[in-house]
NUROBA-409145 format. One record per residue (C-alpha): x, y, z; residue number from 1; residue in three letters. Coordinates in steps of 0.05 Angstrom, whole numbers, plus 32768, in hexadecimal, padded with zeros to 4 digits. Layout:
# NUROBA-409145
REC east north   up resi resn
REC    X     Y    Z  NUM  ALA
...
//
This chain:
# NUROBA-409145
REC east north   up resi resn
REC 8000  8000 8000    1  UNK
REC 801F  8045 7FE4    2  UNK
REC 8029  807F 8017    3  UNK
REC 8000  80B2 7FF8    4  UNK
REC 7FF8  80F7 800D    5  UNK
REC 7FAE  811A 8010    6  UNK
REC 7FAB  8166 8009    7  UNK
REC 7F62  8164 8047    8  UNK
REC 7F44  819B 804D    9  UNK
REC 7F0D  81B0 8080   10  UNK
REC 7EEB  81E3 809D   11  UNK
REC 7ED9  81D9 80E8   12  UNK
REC 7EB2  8218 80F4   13  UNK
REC 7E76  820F 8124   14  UNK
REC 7E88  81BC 8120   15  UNK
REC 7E56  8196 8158   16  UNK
REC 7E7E  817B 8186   17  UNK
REC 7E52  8140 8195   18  UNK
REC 7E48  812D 814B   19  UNK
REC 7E43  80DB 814F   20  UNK
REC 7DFF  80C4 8161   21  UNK
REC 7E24  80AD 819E   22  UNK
REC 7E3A  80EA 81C2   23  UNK
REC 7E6F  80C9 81EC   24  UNK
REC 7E90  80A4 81B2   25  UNK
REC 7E97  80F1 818E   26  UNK
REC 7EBB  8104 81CC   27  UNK
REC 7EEB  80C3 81C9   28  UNK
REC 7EF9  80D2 8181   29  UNK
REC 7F02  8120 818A   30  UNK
REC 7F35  8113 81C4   31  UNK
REC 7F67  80FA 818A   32  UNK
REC 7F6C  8136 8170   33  UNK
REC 7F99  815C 81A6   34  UNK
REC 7FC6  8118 81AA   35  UNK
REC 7FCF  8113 8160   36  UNK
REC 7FE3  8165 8162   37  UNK
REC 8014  814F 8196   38  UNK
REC 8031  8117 8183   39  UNK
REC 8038  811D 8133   40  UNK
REC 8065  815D 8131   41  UNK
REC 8093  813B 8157   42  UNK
REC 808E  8100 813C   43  UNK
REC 80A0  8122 80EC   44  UNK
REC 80DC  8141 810D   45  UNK
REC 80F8  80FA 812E   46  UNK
REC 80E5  80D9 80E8   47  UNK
REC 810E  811D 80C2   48  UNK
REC 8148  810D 80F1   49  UNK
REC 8145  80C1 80DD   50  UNK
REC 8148  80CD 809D   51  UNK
REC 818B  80F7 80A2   52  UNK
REC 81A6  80C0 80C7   53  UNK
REC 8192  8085 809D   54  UNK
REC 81CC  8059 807F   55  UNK
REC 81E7  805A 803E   56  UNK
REC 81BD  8014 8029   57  UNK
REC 8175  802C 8041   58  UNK
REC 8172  806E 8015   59  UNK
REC 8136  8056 7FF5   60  UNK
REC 8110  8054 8034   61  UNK
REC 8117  80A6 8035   62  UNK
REC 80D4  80AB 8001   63  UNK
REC 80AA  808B 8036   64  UNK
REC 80C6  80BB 806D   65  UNK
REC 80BB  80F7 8044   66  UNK
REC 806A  80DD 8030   67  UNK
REC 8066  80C5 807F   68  UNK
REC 807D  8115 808A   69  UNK
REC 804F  812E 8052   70  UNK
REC 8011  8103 8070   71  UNK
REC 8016  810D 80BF   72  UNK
REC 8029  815E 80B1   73  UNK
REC 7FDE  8159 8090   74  UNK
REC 7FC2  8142 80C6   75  UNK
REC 7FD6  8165 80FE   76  UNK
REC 7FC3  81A5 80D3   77  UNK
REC 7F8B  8196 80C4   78  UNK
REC 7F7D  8182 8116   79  UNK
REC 7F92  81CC 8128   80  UNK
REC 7F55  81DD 810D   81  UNK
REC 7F2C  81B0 8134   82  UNK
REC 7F50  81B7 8172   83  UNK
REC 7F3E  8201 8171   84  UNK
REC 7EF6  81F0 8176   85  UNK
REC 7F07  81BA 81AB   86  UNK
REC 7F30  81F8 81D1   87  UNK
REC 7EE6  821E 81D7   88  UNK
REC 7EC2  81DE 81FD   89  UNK
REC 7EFD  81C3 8225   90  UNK
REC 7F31  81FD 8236   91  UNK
REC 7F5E  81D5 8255   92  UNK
REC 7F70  81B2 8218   93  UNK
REC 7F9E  81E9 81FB   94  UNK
REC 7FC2  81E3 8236   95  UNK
REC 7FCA  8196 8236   96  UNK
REC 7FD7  8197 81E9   97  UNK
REC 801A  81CC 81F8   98  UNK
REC 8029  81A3 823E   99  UNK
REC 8026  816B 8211  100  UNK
REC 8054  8187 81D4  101  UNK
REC 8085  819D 8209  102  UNK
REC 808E  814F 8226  103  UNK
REC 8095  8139 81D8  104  UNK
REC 80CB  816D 81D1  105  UNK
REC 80F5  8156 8211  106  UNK
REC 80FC  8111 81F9  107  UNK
REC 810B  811A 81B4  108  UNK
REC 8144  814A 81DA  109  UNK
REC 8151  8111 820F  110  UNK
REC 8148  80D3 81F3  111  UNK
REC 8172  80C2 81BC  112  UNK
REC 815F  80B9 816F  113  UNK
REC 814F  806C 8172  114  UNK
REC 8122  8078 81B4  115  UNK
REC 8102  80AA 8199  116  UNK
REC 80F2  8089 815B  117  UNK
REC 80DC  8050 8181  118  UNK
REC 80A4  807B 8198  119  UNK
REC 8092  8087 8157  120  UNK
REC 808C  803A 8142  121  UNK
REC 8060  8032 8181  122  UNK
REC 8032  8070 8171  123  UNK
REC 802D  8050 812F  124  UNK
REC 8016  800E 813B  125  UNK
REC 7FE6  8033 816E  126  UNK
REC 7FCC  805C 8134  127  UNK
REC 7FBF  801B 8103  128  UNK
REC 7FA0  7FF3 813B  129  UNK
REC 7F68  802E 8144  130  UNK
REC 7F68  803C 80F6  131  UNK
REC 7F57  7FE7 80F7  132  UNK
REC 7F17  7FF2 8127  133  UNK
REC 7EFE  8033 8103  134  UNK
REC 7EF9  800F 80CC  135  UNK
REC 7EDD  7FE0 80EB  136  UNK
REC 7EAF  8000 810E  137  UNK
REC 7E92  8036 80DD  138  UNK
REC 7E4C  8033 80FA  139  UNK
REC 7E68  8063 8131  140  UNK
REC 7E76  8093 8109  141  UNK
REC 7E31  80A6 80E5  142  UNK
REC 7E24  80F1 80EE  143  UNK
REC 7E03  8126 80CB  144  UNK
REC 7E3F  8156 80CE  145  UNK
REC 7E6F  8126 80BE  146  UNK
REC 7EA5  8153 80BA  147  UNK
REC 7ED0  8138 80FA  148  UNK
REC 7EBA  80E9 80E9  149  UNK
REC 7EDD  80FC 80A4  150  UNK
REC 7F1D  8118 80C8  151  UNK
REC 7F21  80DC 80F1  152  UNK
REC 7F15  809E 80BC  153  UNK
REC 7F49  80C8 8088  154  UNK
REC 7F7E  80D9 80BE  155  UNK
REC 7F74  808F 80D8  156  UNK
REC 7F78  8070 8091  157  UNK
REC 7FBC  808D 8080  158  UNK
REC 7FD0  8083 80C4  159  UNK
REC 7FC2  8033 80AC  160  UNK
REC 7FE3  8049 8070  161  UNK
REC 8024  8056 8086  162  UNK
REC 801E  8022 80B9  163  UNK
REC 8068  800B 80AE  164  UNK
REC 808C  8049 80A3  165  UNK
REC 80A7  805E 80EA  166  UNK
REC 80B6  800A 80F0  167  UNK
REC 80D9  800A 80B4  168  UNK
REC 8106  8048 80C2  169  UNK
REC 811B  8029 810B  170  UNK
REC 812B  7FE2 80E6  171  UNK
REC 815B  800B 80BF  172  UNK
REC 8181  802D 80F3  173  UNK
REC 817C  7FED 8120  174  UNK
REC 8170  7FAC 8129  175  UNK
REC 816F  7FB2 8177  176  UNK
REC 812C  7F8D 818C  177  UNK
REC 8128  7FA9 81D8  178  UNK
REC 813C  7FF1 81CD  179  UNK
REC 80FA  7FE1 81A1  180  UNK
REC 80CB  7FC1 81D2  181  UNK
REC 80E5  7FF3 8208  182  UNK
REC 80D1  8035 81E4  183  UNK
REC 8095  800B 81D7  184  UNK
REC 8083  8008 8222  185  UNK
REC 80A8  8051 822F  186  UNK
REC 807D  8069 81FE  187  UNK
REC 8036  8045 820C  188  UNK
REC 803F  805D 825A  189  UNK
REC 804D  80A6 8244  190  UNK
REC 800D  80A2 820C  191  UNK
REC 7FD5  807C 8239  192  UNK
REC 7FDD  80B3 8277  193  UNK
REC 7FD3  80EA 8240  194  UNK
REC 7F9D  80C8 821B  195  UNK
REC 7F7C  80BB 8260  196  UNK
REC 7F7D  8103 8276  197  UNK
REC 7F68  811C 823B  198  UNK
REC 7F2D  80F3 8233  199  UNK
REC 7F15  80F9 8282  200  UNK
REC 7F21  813D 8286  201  UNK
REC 7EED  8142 8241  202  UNK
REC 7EBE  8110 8264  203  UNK
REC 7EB4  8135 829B  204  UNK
REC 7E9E  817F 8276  205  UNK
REC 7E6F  814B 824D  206  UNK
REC 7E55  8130 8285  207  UNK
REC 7E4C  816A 82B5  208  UNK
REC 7E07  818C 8295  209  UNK
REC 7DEA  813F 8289  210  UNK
REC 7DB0  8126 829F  211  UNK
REC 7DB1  80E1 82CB  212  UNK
REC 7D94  80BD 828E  213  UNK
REC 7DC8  80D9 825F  214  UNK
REC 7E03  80D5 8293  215  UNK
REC 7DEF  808E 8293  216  UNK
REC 7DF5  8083 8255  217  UNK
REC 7E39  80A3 823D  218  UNK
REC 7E54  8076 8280  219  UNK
REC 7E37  8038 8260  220  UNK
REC 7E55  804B 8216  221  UNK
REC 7E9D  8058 8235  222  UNK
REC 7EA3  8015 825A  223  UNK
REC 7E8C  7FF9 8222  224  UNK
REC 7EB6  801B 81E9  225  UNK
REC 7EF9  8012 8215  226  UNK
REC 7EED  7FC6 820F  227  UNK
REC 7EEC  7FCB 81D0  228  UNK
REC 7F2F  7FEF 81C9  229  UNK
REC 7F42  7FC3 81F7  230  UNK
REC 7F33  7F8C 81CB  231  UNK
REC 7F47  7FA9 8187  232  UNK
REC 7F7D  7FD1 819B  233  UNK
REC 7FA7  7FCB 81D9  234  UNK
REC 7FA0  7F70 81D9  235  UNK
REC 7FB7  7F79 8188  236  UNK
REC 7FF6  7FB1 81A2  237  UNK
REC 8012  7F74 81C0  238  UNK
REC 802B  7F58 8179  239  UNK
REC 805D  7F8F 817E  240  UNK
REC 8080  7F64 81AC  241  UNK
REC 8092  7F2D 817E  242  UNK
REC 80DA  7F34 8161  243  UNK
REC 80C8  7F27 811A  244  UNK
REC 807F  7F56 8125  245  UNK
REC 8075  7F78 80D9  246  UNK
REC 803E  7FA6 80DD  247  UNK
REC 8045  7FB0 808C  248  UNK
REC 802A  7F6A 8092  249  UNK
REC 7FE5  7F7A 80AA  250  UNK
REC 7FAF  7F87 806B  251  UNK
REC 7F84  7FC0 8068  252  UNK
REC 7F34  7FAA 8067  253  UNK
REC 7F0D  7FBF 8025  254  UNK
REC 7EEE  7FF5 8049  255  UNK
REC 7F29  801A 8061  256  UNK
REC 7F49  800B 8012  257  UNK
REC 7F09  8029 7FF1  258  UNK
REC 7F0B  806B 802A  259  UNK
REC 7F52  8080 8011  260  UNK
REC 7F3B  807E 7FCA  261  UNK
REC 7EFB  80A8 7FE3  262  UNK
REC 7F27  80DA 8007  263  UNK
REC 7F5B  80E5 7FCB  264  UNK
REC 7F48  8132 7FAE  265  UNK
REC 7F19  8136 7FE4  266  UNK
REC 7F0C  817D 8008  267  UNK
REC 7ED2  8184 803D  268  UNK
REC 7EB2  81C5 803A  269  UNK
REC 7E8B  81DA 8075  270  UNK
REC 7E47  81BB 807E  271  UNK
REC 7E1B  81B0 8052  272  UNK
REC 7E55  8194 802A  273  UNK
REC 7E46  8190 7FD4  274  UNK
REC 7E40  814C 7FAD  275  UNK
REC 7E75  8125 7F9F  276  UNK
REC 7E8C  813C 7FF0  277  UNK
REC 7E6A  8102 8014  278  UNK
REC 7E93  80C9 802F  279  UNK
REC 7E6C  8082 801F  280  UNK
REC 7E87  806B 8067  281  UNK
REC 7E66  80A0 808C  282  UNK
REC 7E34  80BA 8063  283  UNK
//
C-alpha cells in the first residue's frame, strides 16, 4: 500500500461537538485530536532526524519518510482547526495540548535518536490498531455534520497507511530488539496517563449539566466502548512484542481501501457540504 499524501481541507466553524448519535463516543473521538497535535510534530521532526542519519544502504527508505512527513504535517493542521473549537468547550485543553508539546520536546532532547524513534514505532502501531476498529466500527460514526467523523476515518486511514513507516526507519538504524520493546513500554506509560486525563477531564464538562438518565447513559457507553479498545486495541499492541512483529504485514479491510480512494481530491466545505462531498462510510 503506497504512502499517499491528501491535500484535507475543512472548515470547523460552529462544528457540534456531540455530533455521533452517541454523545459520549463524539467526546472519545474528539479527545484524539489534542494527542495527535502533540504527538505528530514531534514525531516529523524525530522521523527528519532519522532520515539524516540513515545508512548508506537504506536510502530508498527516505521517500517513505518524506510522504510519512507530508501525511502526519496534514493532519495535525488540519486538527489545529478543530482543536480551536475544542479550546471554547474545554479550556483546559490548550493548556494540556502545550504541557503536552513541552514533554514531547524534552525527550526528543533527552532521549536519544533510537528512543525516540522507538516512540514513534509505538504511536504508530497505536494509530493502525484504532484506524483497524474505525473501520470496523463505522456505524459509530453516522452524523449529520459529519465533518469531525470525516477528519477521524481519513486521518486514521493514512495513519493505517503508513503503518510501517516509523518500524521500517528504526529497522534501519538498528536491529536492537529491547531498546525496541522498552520505548514501547516508555512510551505506552507516557501516552495512556495523557490519553486518560484528557478524556476524564472532557467527561466530566459533558457530564456536569446531564440529567440522571443521560449521565447514565454516557457511563454505560464508556465502560462499554473501553472494552472494546481493550479488545481491539491494547490485547492486539501486544504483537509488538514478538521479535519478528511486521506490522506491513497486516491487510487493510475493503472498507478502509475504498475510504482512501473516497478521500483522494476530497475538500469538506462547511455544512451543508455539495455533491460529490459525501463520504459513503458516513454518509
Amino acid at each position: 500500500m503506497a504512502i499517499k499524501p491528501r491535500r484535507m481541507r475543512i472548515d470547523f466553524e460552529n462544528v457540534p461537538m456531540h455530533w455521533a448519535t452517541e454523545p459520549t463516543f463524539a467526546t472519545f473521538i474528539n479527545s484524539g485530536s489534542i494527542l495527535a497535535s502533540a504527538l505528530e510534530p514531534y514525531m516529523n521532526r524525530i522521523m527528519t532526524k532519522a532520515k539524516a542519519s540513515l545508512p548508506a544502504d537504506k536510502v530508498h527508505i527516505e521517500e517513505t519518510i518524506d510522504h510519512f512527513i507530508a501525511q502526519e504535517g496534514h493532519h495535525y493542521r488540519v486538527h489545529a482547526g478543530l482543536n480551536k473549537q475544542l479550546f471554547k468547550v474545554y479550556p483546559k485543553l490548550r493548556e494540556f495540548e502545550e504541557t503536552m508539546k513541552k514533554e514531547m520536546a524534552e525527550a526528543e532532547r533527552s532521549q536519544s535518536l533510537l528512543h525516540n524513534m522507538g516512540w514513534c514505532v509505538a504511536f504508530e502501531n497505536v494509530a493502525m490498531y484504532i484506524a483497524l476498529l474505525n473501520y470496523k466500527r463505522l456505524d459509530l460514526f453516522k452524523s449529520r455534520d459529519r465533518r469531525i467523523a470525516i477528519l477521524f476515518l481519513w486521518h486514521t486511514a493514512e495513519e493505517f497507511e503508513h503503518r510501517s513507516a516509523c518500524h521500517d526507519v528504526l529497522a534501519a538504524l538498528s536491529s536492537n530488539y529491547a531498546l525496541r520493546i522498552k520505548s514501547f513500554f516508555v512510551f505506552m506509560k507516557f501516552f495512556g496517563a495523557w490519553n486518560k486525563k484528557i478524556l476524564d477531564y472532557m467527561l466530566d464538562v459533558d457530564r456536569a449539566n446531564m440529567s440522571p438518565e443521560e449521565l447514565e447513559e454516557s457511563i454505560r457507553f464508556e465502560k462499554w466502548y473501553k472494552r472494546l479498545l481493550f479488545k481491539n486495541v491494547t490485547l492486539n499492541m501486544a504483537q509488538i512484542l514478538l521479535p519478528f512483529y511486521d506490522p506491513g504485514k497486516k491487510k487493510a479491510p475493503a472498507s478502509l481501501e475504498r475510504a482512501l480512494r473516497e478521500f483522494d481530491g476530497m475538500v469538506l466545505l462547511p455544512d451543508p457540504v455539495g455533491a460529490g462531498q459525501v463520504l459513503e462510510a458516513v454518509a
